[in-house]
C-alpha positions as CSV (number, residue, x, y, z in Angstrom):
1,X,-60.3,109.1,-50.0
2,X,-58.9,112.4,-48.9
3,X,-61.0,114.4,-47.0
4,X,-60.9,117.9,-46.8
5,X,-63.0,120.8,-44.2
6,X,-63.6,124.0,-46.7
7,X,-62.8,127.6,-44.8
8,X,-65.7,130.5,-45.6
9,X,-63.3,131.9,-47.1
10,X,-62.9,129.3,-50.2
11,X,-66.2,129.0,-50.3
12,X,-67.2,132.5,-50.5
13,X,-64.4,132.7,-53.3
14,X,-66.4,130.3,-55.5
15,X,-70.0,132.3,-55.4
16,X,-68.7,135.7,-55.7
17,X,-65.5,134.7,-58.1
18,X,-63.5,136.9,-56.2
19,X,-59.4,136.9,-56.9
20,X,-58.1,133.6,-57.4
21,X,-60.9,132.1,-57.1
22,X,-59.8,129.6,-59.7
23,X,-58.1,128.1,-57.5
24,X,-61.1,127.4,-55.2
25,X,-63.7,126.4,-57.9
26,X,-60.7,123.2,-58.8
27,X,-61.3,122.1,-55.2
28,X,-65.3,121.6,-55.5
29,X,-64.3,120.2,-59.3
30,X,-62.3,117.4,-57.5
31,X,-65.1,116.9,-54.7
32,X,-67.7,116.9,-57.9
33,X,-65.9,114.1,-59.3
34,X,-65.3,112.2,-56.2
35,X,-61.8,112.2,-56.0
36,X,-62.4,113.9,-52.6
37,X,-64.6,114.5,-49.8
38,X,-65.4,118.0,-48.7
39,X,-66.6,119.2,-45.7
40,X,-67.3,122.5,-43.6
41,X,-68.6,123.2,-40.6
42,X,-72.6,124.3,-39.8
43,X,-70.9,127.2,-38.3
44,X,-69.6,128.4,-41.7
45,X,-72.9,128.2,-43.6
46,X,-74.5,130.5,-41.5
47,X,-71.3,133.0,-42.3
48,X,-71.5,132.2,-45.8
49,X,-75.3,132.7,-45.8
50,X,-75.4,136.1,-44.3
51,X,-72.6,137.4,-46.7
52,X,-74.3,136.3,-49.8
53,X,-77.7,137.7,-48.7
54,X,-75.6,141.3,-48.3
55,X,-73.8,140.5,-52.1
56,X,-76.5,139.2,-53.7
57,X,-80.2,138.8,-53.8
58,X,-82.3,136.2,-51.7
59,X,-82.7,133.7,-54.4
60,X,-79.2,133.3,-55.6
61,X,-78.3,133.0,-51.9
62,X,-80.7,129.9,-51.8
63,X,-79.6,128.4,-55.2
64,X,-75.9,128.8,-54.4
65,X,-75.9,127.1,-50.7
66,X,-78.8,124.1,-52.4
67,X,-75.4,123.4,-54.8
68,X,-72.8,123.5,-51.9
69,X,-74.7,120.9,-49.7
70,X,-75.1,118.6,-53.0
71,X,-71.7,118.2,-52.9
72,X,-70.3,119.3,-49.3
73,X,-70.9,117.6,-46.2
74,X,-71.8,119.8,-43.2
75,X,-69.9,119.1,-39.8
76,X,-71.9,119.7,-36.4
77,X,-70.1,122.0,-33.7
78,X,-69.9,120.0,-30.2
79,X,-69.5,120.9,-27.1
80,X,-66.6,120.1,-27.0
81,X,-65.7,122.1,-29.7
82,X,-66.9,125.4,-28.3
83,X,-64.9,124.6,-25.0
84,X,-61.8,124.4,-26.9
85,X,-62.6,127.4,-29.3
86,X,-62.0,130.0,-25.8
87,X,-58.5,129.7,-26.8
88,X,-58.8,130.7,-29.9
89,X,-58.2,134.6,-30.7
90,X,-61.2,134.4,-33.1
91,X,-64.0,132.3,-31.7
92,X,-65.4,131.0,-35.1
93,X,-62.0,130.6,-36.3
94,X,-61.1,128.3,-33.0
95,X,-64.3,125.6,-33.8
96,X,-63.9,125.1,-37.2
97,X,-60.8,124.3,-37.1
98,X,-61.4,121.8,-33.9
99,X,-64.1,120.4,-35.8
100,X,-62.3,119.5,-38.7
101,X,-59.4,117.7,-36.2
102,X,-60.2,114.3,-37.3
103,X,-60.1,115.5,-41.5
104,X,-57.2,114.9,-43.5
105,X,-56.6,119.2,-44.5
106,X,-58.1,122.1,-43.3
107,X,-58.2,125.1,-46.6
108,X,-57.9,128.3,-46.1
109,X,-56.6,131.3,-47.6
110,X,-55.8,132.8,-44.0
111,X,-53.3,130.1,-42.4
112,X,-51.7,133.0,-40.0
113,X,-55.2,132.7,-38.3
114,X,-54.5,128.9,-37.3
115,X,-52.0,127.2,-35.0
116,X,-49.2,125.7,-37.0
117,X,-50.5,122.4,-38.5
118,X,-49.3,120.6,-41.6
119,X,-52.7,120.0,-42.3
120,X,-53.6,123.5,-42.7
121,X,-53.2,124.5,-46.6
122,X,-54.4,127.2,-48.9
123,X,-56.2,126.3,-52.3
124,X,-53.2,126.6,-54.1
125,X,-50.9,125.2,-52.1
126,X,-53.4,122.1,-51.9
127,X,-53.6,121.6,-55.5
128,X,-50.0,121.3,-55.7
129,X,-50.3,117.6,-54.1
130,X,-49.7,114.8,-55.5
131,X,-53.1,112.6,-55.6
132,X,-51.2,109.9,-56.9
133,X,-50.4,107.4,-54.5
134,X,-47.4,106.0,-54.4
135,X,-46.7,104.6,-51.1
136,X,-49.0,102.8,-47.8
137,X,-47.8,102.1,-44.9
138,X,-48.8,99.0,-43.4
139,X,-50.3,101.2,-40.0
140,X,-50.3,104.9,-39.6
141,X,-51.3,105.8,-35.9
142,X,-50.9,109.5,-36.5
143,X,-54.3,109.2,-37.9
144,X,-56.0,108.4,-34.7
145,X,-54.3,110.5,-32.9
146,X,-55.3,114.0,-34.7
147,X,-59.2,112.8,-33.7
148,X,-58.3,112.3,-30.1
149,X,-55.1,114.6,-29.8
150,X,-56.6,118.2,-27.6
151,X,-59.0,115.4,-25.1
152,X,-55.3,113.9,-24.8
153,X,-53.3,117.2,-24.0
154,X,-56.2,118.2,-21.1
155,X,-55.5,114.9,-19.4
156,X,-52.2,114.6,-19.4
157,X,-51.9,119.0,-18.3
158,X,-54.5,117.6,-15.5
159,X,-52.1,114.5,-14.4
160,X,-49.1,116.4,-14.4
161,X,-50.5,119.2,-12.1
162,X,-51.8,116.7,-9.6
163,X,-48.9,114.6,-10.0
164,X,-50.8,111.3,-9.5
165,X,-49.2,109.3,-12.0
166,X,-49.6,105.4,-11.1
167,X,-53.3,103.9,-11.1
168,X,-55.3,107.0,-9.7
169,X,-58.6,108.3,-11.1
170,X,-57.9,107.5,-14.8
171,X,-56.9,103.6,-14.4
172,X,-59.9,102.9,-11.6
173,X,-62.5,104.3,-14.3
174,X,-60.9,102.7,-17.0
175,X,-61.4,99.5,-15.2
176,X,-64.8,100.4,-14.7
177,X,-65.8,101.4,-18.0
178,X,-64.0,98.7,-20.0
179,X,-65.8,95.9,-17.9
180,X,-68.9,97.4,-18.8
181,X,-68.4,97.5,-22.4
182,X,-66.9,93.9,-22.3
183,X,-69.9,93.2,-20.4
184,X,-67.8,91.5,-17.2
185,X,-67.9,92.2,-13.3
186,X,-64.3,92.7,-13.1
187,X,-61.7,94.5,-15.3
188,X,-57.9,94.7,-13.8
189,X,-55.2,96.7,-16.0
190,X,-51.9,95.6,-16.0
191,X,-48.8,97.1,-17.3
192,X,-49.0,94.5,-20.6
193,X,-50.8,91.8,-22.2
194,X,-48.1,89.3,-21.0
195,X,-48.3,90.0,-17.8
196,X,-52.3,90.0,-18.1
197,X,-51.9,86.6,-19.4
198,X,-49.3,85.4,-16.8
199,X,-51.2,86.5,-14.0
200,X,-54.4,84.6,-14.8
201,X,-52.7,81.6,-15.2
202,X,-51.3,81.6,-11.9
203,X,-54.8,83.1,-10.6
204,X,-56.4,79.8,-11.6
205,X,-53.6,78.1,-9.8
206,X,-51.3,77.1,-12.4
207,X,-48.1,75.4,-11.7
208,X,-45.2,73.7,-12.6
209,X,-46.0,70.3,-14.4
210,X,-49.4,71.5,-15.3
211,X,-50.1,71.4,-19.1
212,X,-52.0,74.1,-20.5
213,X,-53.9,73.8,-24.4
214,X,-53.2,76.7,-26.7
215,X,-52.9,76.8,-30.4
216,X,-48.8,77.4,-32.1
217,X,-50.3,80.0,-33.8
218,X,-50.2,82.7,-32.2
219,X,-47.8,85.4,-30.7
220,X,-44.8,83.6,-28.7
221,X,-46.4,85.6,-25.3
222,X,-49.4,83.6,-25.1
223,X,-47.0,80.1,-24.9
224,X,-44.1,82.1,-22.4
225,X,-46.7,83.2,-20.0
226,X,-47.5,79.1,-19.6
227,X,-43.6,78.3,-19.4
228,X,-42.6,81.1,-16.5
229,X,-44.8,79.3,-14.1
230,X,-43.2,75.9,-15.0
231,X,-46.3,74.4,-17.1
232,X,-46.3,72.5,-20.1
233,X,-47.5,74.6,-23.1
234,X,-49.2,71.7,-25.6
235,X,-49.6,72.9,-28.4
236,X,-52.7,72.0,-31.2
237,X,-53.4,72.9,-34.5
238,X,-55.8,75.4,-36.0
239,X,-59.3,75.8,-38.2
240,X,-58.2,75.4,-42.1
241,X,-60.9,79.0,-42.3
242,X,-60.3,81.2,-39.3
243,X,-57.3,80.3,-38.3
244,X,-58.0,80.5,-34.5
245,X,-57.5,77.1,-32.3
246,X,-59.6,73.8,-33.3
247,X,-61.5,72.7,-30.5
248,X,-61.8,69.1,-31.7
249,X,-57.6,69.1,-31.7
250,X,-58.0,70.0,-28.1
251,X,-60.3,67.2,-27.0
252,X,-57.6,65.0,-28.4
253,X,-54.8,66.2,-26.3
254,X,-56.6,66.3,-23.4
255,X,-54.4,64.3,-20.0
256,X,-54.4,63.8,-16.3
257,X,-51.6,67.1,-16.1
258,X,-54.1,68.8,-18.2
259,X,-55.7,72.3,-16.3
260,X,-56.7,75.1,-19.0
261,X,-57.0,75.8,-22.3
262,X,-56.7,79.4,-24.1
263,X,-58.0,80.1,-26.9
264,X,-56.9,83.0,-29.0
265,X,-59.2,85.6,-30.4
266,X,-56.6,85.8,-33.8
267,X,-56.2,89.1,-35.8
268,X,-60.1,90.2,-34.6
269,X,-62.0,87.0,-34.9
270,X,-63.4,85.0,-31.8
271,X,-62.5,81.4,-31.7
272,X,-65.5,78.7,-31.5
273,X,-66.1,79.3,-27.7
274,X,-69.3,77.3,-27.5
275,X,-67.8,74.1,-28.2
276,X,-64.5,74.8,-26.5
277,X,-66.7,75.5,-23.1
278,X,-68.7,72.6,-23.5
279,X,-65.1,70.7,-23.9
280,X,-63.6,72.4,-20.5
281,X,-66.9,71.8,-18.4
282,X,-66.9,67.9,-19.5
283,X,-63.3,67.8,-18.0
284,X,-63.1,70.2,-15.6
285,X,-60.6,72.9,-17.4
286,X,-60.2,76.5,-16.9
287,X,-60.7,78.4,-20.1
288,X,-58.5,81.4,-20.3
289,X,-59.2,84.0,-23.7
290,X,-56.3,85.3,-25.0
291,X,-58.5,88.4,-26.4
292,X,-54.9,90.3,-27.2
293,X,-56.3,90.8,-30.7
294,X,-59.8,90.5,-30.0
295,X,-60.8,94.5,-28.8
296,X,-65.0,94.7,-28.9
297,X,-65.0,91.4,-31.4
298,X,-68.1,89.5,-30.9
299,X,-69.0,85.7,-30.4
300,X,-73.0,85.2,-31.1
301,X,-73.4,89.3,-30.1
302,X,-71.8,88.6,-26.6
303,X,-68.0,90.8,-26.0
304,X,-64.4,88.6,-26.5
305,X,-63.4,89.2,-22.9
306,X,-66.7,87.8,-21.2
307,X,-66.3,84.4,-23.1
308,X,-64.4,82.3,-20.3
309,X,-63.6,82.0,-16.9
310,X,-61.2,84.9,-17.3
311,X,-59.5,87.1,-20.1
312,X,-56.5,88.7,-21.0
313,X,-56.1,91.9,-23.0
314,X,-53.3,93.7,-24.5
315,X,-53.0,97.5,-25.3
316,X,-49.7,97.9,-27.1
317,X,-49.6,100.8,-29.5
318,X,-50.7,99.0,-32.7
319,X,-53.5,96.8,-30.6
320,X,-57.6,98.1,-31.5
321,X,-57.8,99.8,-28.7
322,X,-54.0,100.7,-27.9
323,X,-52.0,103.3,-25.3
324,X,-48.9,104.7,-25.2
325,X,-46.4,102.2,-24.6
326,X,-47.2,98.5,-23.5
327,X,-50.1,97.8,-21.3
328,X,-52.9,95.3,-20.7
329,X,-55.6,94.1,-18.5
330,X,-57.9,91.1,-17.1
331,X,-61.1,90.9,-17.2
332,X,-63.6,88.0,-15.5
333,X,-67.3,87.5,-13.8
334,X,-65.9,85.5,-11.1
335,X,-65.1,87.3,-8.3
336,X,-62.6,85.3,-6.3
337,X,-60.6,85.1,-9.6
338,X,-60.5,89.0,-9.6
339,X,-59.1,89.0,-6.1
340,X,-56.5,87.0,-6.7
341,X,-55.3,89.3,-9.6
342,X,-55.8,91.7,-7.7
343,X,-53.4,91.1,-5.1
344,X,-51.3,89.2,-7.2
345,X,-50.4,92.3,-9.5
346,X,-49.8,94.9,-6.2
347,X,-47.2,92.8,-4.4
348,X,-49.5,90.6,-2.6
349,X,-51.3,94.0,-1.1
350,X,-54.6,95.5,0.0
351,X,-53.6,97.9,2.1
352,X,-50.2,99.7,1.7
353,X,-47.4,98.0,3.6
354,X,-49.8,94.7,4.8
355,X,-48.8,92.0,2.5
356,X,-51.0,88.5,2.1
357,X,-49.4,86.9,-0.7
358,X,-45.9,87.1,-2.5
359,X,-47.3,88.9,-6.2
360,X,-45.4,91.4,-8.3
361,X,-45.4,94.9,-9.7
362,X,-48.1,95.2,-12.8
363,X,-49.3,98.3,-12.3
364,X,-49.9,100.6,-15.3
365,X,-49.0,104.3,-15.4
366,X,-52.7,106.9,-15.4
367,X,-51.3,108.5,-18.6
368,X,-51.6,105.0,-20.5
369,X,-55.2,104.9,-18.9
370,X,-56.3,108.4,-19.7
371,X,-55.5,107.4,-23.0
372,X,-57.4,104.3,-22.9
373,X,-60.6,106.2,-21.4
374,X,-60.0,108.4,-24.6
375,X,-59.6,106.1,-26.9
376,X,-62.4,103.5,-25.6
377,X,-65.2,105.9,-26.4
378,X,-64.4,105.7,-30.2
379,X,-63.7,102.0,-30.4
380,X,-66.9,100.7,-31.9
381,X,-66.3,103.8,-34.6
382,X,-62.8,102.6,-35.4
383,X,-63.5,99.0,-35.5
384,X,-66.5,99.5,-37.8
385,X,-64.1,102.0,-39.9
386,X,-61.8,98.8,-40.0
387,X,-64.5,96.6,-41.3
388,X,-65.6,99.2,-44.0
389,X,-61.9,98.4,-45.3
390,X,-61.9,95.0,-44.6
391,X,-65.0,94.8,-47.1
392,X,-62.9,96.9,-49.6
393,X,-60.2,94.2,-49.6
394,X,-62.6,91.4,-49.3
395,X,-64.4,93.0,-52.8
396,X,-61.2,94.0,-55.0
397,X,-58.9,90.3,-53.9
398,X,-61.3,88.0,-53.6
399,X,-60.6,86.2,-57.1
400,X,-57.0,87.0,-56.4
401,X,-56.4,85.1,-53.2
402,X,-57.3,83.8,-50.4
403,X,-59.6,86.8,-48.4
404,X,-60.1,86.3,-44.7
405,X,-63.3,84.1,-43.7
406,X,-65.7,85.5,-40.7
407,X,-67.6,82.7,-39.2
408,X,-71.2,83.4,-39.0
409,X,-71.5,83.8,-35.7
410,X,-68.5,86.4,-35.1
411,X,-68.3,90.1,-35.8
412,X,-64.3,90.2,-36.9
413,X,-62.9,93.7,-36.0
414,X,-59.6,93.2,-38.2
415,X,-57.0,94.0,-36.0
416,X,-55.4,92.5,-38.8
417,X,-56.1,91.9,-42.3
418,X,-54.5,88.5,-43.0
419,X,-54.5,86.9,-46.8
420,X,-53.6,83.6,-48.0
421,X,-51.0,83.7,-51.3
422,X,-48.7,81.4,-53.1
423,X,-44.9,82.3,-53.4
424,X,-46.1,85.1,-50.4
425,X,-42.6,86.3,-49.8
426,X,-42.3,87.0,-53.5
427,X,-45.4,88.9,-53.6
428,X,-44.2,90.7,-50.4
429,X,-41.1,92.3,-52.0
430,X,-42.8,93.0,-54.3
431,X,-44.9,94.8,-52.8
432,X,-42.1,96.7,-50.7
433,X,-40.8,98.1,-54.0
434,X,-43.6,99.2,-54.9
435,X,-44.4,101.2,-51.6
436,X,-46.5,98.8,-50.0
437,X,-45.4,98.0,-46.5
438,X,-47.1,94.5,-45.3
439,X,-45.8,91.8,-42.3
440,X,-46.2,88.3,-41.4
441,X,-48.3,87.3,-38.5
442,X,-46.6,84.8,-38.2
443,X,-43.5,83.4,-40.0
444,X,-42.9,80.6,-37.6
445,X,-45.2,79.0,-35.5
446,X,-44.3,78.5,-31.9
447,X,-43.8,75.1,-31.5
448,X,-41.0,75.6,-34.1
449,X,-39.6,78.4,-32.3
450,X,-36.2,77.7,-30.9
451,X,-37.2,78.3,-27.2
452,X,-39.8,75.5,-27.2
453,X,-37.9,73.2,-29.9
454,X,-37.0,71.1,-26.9
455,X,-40.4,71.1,-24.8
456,X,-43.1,70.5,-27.2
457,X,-41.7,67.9,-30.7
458,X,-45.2,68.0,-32.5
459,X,-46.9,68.1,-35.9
460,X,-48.8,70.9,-36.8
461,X,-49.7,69.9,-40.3
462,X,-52.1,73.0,-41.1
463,X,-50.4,75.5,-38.9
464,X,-47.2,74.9,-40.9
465,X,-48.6,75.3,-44.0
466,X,-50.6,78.5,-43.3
467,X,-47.7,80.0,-41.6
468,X,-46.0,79.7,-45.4
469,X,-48.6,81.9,-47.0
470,X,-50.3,84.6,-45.1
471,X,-49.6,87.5,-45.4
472,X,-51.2,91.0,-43.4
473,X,-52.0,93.9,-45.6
474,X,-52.5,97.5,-44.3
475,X,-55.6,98.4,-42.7
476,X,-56.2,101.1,-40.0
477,X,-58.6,103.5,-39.4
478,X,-58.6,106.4,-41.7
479,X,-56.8,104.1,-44.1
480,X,-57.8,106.0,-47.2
481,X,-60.0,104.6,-49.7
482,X,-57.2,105.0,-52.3
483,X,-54.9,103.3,-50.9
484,X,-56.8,100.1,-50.4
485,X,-57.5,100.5,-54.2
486,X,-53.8,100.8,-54.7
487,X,-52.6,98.0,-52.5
488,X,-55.5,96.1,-54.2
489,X,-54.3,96.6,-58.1
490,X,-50.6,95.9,-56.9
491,X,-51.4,92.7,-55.7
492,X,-53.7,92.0,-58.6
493,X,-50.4,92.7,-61.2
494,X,-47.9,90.3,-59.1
495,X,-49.8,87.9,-59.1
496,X,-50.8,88.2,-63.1
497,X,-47.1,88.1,-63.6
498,X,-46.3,84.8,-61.3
């Protein structure tokens, strides 16, 4: 649903029906009938109150604002807020429209007051949209980014001016503060999930004619990160439900070369990681998460990324908790494992120019970790804003087709929202002509992937199959309410019509 922050302006217009206040009085109408959500700032009623009180007498004044706050919600002013209001000419002007950052349109008869914004529309000019939807895009990170955008802009001014722009201040407290929230001693950032995964393999000492357990679906990185050190990627098939790796297949497939297993944390859900520990201890394994996926998902209330021996984590673009461009991290309890990575990622180094150990260059730039310290702090909010829309989904489709199942003991944070359809790449085109963008996650399991054709001959009997009919819808945060409902009906007439 489209959410909308109300200037005093429009909302003086309505009480005193001052000219073209029409106009005005058709956007409360739409918030009245819940086709929008309106907001304003606690700054504003205390403008509208005094003007009123002038205009009109006590009472009125009362009755008018008890009707706003029925239907309007009121928006505090943070610190944060105020800081950034200095810049503004008008002071009021400068938090109100900071506070409404994160809100779909800002209304306002006096737009030469604001910066330029596309958001920013008068009355008129707003009820010239088209409500209608007619398009979704499978992921819209603009979204985000208006929340987070002026925090953004004061570290990157700050980087630029201090010209410290690989692994200073930003990337050592990122490092802190992610192991904290994951719960773990140790958090090292790479420059990408791959390399994250690569270097904890050859951390636990992984080398050529070692076989590593993982499952074939998944993304080919998880598999390549096994084959650059000369192991043996086996892989196993998956849980008919959650998709993620089955831990009795990996018992089975269990040999002498045999030294790790990694289980993926798929599209937000945490894999069994009880059983699969209980597995590794009774043969002496390494258990490596791949938690690419997995960003503040929970197994039994305890973090994906504190679940094993060690962890890897990506934080491309579309990830839960993403940064500009590709980058990742490791996180672990054990503490000679994080010394290894350590070195391993920074050529082998502790001090500059003294060299222990051949490693490599996976360092990560501070302007992809100022943007992770911004973007960590509203994690939990965007995750639980991808759940809300997961539930949507799961309460419109679930007579339709096959919904995504959360085991009991997980809290799923959807970095994907994955169905399960008959004739799924007629439904998708479909869809696609309708203005529903969707994508496969993923078309063709690994171990049917031309690159490992010739290294791994197996059958995956249920991997196959799923791989033929799932299907990931859009979800996001700020994904409107809307267009779930429209993505929803689509699917809902396809299918009527197969």
């Amino acid at each position: 649903m489209l959410k909308v922050f109300l200037d005093a302006n429009v909302i003086l217009d309505i009480f005193l029906k001052r000219e073209r206040y029409e106009y005005s009085l058709a956007i409360l109408e739409l918030c009245k009938r819940g086709l929008i959500q309106c907001y304003t700032s606690s700054c504003i009623i205390g403008i509208v109150n005094y003007i009123l009180e002038k205009e009109l007498n006590r009472k009125s004044t009362r009755d008018f604002l008890r009707e706003l706050l029925s239907y309007v919600n009121i928006i505090p002013i943070k610190n944060d807020d105020i800081l950034r209001a200095l810049n503004f000419k008008d002071f009021e002007d400068g938090m109100n429209y900071h506070s409404s950052i994160f809100l779909d349109y800002f209304i306002t008869w006096n737009k030469k007051d604001y910066p330029k914004d596309e958001r920013i529309l008068t009355p008129e000019e707003f009820l010239r949209l088209d409500f209608n939807i007619k398009s979704v895009p499978f992921l819209d990170l603009s979204r985000i980014l208006k929340e987070i955008l002026p925090e953004i802009e004061k570290g990157i001014y700050e980087i630029l001016f201090t010209s410290k722009f690989v692994e200073d201040t930003n990337v050592k407290l990122f490092e802190e503060e992610f192991a904290k929230y994951c719960n773990v001693k140790h958090c090292i950032v790479t420059n990408s999930g791959t390399s994250a995964l690569y270097l904890a393999l050859k951390a636990i000492g992984i080398k050529p004619g070692d076989e590593v357990i993982l499952p074939a679906n998944t993304f080919i990185a998880t598999a390549e990160a096994i084959s650059l050190l000369g192991a043996k990627p086996v892989f196993v098939d998956i849980d008919e439900y959650t998709y993620t790796i089955n831990p009795e297949e990996i018992e089975k497939n269990i040999t002498e070369k045999t030294k790790a297993v990694i289980p993926v944390h798929l599209y937000g859900q945490c894999c069994d990681m009880d059983y699969i520990n209980e597995i590794a201890e009774k043969y002496g394994l390494y258990v490596i998460e791949d938690a690419c996926q997995a960003h503040g998902a929970e197994y039994k209330k305890r973090k994906a990324g504190s679940l094993g021996h060690i962890a890897a984590f990506s934080f491309y673009p579309s990830k839960n908790l993403g940064t500009i461009g590709e980058g990742g991290a490791i996180t672990t309890n054990d503490d000679e494992l994080a010394e290894k990575v350590k070195l391993l990622k920074n050529h082998g180094s502790r001090k500059k120019y003294v060299h222990e150990i051949i490693g490599g260059n996976f360092r990560l730039d501070e302007i992809k970790g100022l943007v992770l310290r911004v973007k960590l702090k509203y994690l939990d909010k965007w995750n639980n804003m991808r759940r809300d829309a997961a539930k949507l989904y799961n309460e419109n489709l679930k007579d339709t087709v096959i919904v995504p199942y959360e085991a009991s003991y997980n809290k799923h944070v959807y970095h994907l929202y994955v169905i399960r359809i008959k004739k799924r790449d007629l439904v998708r085109e479909e869809l696609l002509k309708r203005g529903v963008e969707t994508a496969i996650h993923y078309p063709v399991p690994i171990h049917l992937q031309k690159a490992f054709m010739n290294i791994s001959k197996v059958s995956l009997p249920i991997t196959e199959r799923i791989s033929r009919e799932i299907l990931s819808l859009p979800l996001f945060p700020y994904i409107r309410y809307e267009e779930i409902l429209y993505v929803c009906k689509n699917i809902k007439d396809i299918v009527s019509c197969l």
